[in-house]
C-alpha positions in Angstrom: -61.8 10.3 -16.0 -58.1 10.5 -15.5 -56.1 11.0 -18.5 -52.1 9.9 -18.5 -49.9 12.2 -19.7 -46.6 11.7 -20.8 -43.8 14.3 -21.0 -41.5 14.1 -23.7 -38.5 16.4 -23.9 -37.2 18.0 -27.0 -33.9 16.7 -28.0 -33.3 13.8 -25.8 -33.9 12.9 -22.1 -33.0 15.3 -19.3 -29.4 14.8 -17.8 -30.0 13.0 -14.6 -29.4 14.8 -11.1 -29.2 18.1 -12.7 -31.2 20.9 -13.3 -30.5 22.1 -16.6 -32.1 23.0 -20.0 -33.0 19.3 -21.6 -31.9 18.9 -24.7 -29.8 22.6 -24.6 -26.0 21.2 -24.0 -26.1 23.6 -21.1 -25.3 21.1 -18.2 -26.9 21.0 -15.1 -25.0 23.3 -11.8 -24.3 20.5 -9.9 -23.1 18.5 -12.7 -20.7 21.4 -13.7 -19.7 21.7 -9.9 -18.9 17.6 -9.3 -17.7 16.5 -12.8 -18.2 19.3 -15.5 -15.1 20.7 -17.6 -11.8 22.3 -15.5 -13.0 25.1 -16.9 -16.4 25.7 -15.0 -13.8 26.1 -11.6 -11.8 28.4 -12.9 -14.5 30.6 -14.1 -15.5 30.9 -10.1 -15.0 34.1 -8.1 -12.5 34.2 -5.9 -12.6 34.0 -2.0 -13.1 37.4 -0.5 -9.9 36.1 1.8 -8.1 35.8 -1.9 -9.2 39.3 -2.9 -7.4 40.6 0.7 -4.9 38.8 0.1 -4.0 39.8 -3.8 -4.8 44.0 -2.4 -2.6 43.6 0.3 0.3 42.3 -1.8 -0.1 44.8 -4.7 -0.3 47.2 -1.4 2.9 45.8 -0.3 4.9 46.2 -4.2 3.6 49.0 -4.9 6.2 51.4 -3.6 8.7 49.7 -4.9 7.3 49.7 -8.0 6.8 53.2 -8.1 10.4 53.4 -6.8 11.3 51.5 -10.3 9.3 52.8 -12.6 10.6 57.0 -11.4 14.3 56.2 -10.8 15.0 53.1 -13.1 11.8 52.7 -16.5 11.8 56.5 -16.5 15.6 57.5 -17.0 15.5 54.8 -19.5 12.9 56.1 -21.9 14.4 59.1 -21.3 18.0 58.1 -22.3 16.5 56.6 -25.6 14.6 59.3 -26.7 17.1 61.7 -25.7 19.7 59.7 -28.4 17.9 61.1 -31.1 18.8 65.0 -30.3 21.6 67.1 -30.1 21.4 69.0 -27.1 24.3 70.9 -25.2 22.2 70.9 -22.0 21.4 74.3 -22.1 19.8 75.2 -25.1 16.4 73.8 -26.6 17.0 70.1 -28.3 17.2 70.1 -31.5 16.1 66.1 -33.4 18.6 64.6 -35.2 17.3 61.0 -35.8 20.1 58.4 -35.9 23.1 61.2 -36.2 24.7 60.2 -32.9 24.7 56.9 -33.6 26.2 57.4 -37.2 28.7 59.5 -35.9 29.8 56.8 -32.8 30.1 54.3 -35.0 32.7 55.6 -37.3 34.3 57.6 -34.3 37.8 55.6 -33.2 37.7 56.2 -29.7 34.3 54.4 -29.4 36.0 51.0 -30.8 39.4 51.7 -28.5 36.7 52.1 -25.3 34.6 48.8 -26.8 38.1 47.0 -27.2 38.6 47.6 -23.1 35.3 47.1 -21.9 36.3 43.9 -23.7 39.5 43.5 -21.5 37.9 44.1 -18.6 35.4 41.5 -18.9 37.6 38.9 -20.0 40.4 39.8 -16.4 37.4 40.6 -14.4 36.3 37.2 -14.7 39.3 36.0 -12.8 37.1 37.6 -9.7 34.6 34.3 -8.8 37.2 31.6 -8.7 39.3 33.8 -7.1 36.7 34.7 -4.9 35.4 31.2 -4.2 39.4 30.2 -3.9 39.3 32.7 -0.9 35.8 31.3 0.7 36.8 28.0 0.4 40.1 28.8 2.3 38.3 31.3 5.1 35.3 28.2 5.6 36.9 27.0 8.6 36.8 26.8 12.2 40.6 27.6 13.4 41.7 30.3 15.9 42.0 33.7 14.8 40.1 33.3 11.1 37.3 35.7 12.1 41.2 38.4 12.0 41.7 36.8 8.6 38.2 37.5 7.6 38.1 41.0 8.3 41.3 41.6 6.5 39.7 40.4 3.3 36.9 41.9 3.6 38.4 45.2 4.1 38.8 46.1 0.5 35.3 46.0 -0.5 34.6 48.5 2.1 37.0 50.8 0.7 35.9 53.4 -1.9 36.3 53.4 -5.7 38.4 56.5 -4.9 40.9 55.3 -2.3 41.2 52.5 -4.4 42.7 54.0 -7.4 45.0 56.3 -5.2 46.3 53.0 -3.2 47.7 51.9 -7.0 48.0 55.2 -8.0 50.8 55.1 -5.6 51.6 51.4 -6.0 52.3 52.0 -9.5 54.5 55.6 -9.2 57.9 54.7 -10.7 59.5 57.2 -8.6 58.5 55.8 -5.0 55.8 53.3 -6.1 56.3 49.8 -3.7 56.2 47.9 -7.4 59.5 50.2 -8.5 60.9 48.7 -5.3 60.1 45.4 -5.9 61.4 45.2 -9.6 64.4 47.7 -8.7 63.1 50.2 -10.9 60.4 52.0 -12.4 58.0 51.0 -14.5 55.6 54.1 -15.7 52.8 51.6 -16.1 49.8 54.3 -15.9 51.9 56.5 -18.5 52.0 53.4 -20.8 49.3 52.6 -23.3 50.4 49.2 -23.1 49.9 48.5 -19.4 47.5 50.9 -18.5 44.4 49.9 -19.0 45.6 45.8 -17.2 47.1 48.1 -14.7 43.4 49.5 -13.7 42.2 45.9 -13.8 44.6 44.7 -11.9 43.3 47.3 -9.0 39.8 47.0 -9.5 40.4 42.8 -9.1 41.2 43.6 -5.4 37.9 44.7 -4.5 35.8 42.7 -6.6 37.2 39.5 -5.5 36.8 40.6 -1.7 32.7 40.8 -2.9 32.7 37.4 -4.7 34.7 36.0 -1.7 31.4 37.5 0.6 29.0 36.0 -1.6 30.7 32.4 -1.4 30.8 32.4 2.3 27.3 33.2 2.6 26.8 30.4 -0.5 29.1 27.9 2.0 26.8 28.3 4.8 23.5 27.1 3.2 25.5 23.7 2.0 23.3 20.5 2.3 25.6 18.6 5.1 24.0 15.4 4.2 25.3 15.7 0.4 28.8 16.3 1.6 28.6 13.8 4.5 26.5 11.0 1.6 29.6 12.3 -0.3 32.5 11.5 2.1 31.4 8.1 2.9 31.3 7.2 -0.9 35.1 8.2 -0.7 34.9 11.7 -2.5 37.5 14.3 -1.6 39.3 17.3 -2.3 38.5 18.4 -6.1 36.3 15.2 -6.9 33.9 16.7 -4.0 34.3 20.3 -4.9 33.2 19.6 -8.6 30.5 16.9 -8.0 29.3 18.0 -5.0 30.0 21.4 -3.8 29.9 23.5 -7.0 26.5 22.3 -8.0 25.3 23.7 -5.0 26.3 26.5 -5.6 25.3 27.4 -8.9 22.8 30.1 -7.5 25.9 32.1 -5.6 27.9 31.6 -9.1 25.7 32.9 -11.4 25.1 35.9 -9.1 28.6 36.8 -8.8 29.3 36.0 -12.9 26.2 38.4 -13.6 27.4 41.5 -10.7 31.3 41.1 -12.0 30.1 41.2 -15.7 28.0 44.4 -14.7 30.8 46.1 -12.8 33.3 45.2 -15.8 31.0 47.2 -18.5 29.9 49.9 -16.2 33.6 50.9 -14.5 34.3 54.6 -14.2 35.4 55.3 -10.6 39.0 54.0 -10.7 39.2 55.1 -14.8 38.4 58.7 -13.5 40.6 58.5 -10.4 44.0 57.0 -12.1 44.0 57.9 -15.6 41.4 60.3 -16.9 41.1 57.8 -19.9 44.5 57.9 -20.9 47.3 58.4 -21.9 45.8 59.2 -25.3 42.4 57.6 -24.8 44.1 54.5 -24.3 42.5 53.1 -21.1 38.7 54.7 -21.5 35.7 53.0 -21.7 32.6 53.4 -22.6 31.1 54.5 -19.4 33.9 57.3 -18.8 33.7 57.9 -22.8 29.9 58.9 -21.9 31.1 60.8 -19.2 33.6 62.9 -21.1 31.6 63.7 -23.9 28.6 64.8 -21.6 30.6 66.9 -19.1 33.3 67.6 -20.4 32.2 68.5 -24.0 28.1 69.6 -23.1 27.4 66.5 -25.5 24.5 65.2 -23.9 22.6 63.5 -27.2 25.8 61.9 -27.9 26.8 60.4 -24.6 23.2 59.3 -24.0 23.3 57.5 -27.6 27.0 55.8 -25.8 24.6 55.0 -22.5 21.8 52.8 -24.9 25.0 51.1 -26.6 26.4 50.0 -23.1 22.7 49.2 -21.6 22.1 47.5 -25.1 25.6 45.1 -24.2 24.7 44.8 -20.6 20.7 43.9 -21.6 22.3 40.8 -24.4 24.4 39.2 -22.1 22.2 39.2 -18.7 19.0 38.1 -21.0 21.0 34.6 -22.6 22.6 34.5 -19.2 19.1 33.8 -17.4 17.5 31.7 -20.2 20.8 29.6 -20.3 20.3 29.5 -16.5 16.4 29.1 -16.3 16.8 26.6 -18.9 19.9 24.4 -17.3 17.5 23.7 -13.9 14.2 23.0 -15.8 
């Protein structure tokens, strides 16, 4: 006698096609593999071809990574920590919480040095459109403009150094070339009135040669078809430089803002060579400030406590400059 049974599951029917507990939630595997939640697929292994691949590039980053974190994360957590001690580099450090910063703060010289950095940044500006001024002129295919070339990018080659003795000399009110040009002289490095615009105006030679380089290369990466779609709509001269050419080159601009914003704050070499910060502390800064007080003084607490306020400047303005950047091409 044959009996008929019938299997009844606990909860409900079993999901069809699948294999998993009835009645549990737990779907089936080949539900979860054709049309379960996103997140079964993610929860997957990767390839062994993806685990080569992910080893071989942290193989690839990590010396320079190392490279950063020794010579760049390092010196930084050092300079901070540092801040907080007097130390004359010699003998053992001894902690003085926020002293050095008290005492910078209500030292004059650190607002005359903050007042220049100031004046720097707003001249050294003049550097990209002066540069790009330069590219757009050098962007041509006439005879002898590789000569032309050279000759402005010779000053970026030159040295900090040689630099500031060039003007050094320009400036010289005895035999300087400016005394002859004005019919006498003008003691402009001896001034504190035209000192420190007198270093700017040096250090705008180089800088612009270096904006001028990154606009060439920026020129050569142009989308022809733009500028040609451009030309046959009737654009030229500054309607197709704004609308068309400058937009392109947004990527070449902000690098060049960002490096002559950098180079503005963090000038020493042509301070050092022309002035020695003065006359009267009129034309330092606060990179040479941090130098004087460090070498000249054996200040090291205090001049590192002058390196966090300038990295602390530097770190505001390249921060909003990305996320103003980052947030203009999303």
């Amino acid at each position: 006698m044959s009996h008929s049974v019938t299997r009844h599951t606990v909860g409900g029917p079993a999901e069809p096609g699948g294999s998993g507990l009835p009645g549990s939630g737990v779907p089936a595997s080949g539900g979860a593999l054709r049309g379960g939640p996103p997140g079964a697929a993610r929860r997957r292994r990767p390839s062994p071809t993806a685990r080569r691949q992910r080893r071989a590039a942290f193989l690839f980053l990590a010396p320079a990574c190392v490279m950063v974190a020794i010579y760049v994360v390092w010196p930084i957590i050092s300079t901070v920590r540092l801040s907080f001690f007097n130390w004359d580099g010699m003998t053992d450090p001894s902690f003085v919480g926020l002293a050095n910063y008290i005492e910078l703060f209500h030292t004059p010289t650190f607002y005359t040095a903050l007042k220049n950095n100031l004046i720097w940044l707003l001249l050294f500006l003049l550097a990209p459109p002066m540069g790009l001024a330069v590219a757009l002129y050098l962007n041509q295919a006439v005879a002898g403009i590789r000569i032309v070339k050279s000759l402005f990018f010779a000053p970026f080659v030159l040295s900090g150094v040689v630099v500031g003795l060039i003007f050094s000399w320009f400036y010289d009110p005895t035999f300087g070339l400016l005394a002859v040009i004005l019919g006498h002289g003008v003691p402009v490095l001896g001034d504190p009135r035209y000192a420190t615009l007198g270093i700017v105006f040096a250090a705008l030679w180089p800088q612009t040669a270096y904006c001028m380089i990154l606009y060439l290369t920026g020129l050569t990466s142009l989308n022809a078809e733009q500028i040609e779609a451009a030309r046959m709509e009737g654009a030229r001269g500054w309607s197709m430089l704004w609308h068309v050419i400058l937009p392109q080159l947004r990527p070449t601009t902000f690098m060049a803002i960002v490096v002559t914003v950098i180079g503005a704050l963090r000038s020493f070499d042509l301070i050092s060579v022309m002035t020695s910060g003065g006359p009267f502390e009129s034309s330092t800064v606060l990179a040479y400030y941090m130098y004087d007080q460090a070498i000249k003084y054996y200040r090291i607490g205090y001049s590192a406590a002058v390196a966090v306020v300038l990295f602390a400047i530097m770190l505001v303005y390249i921060v909003y400059h990305l996320r103003r950047m980052l947030r203009t091409e999303q």
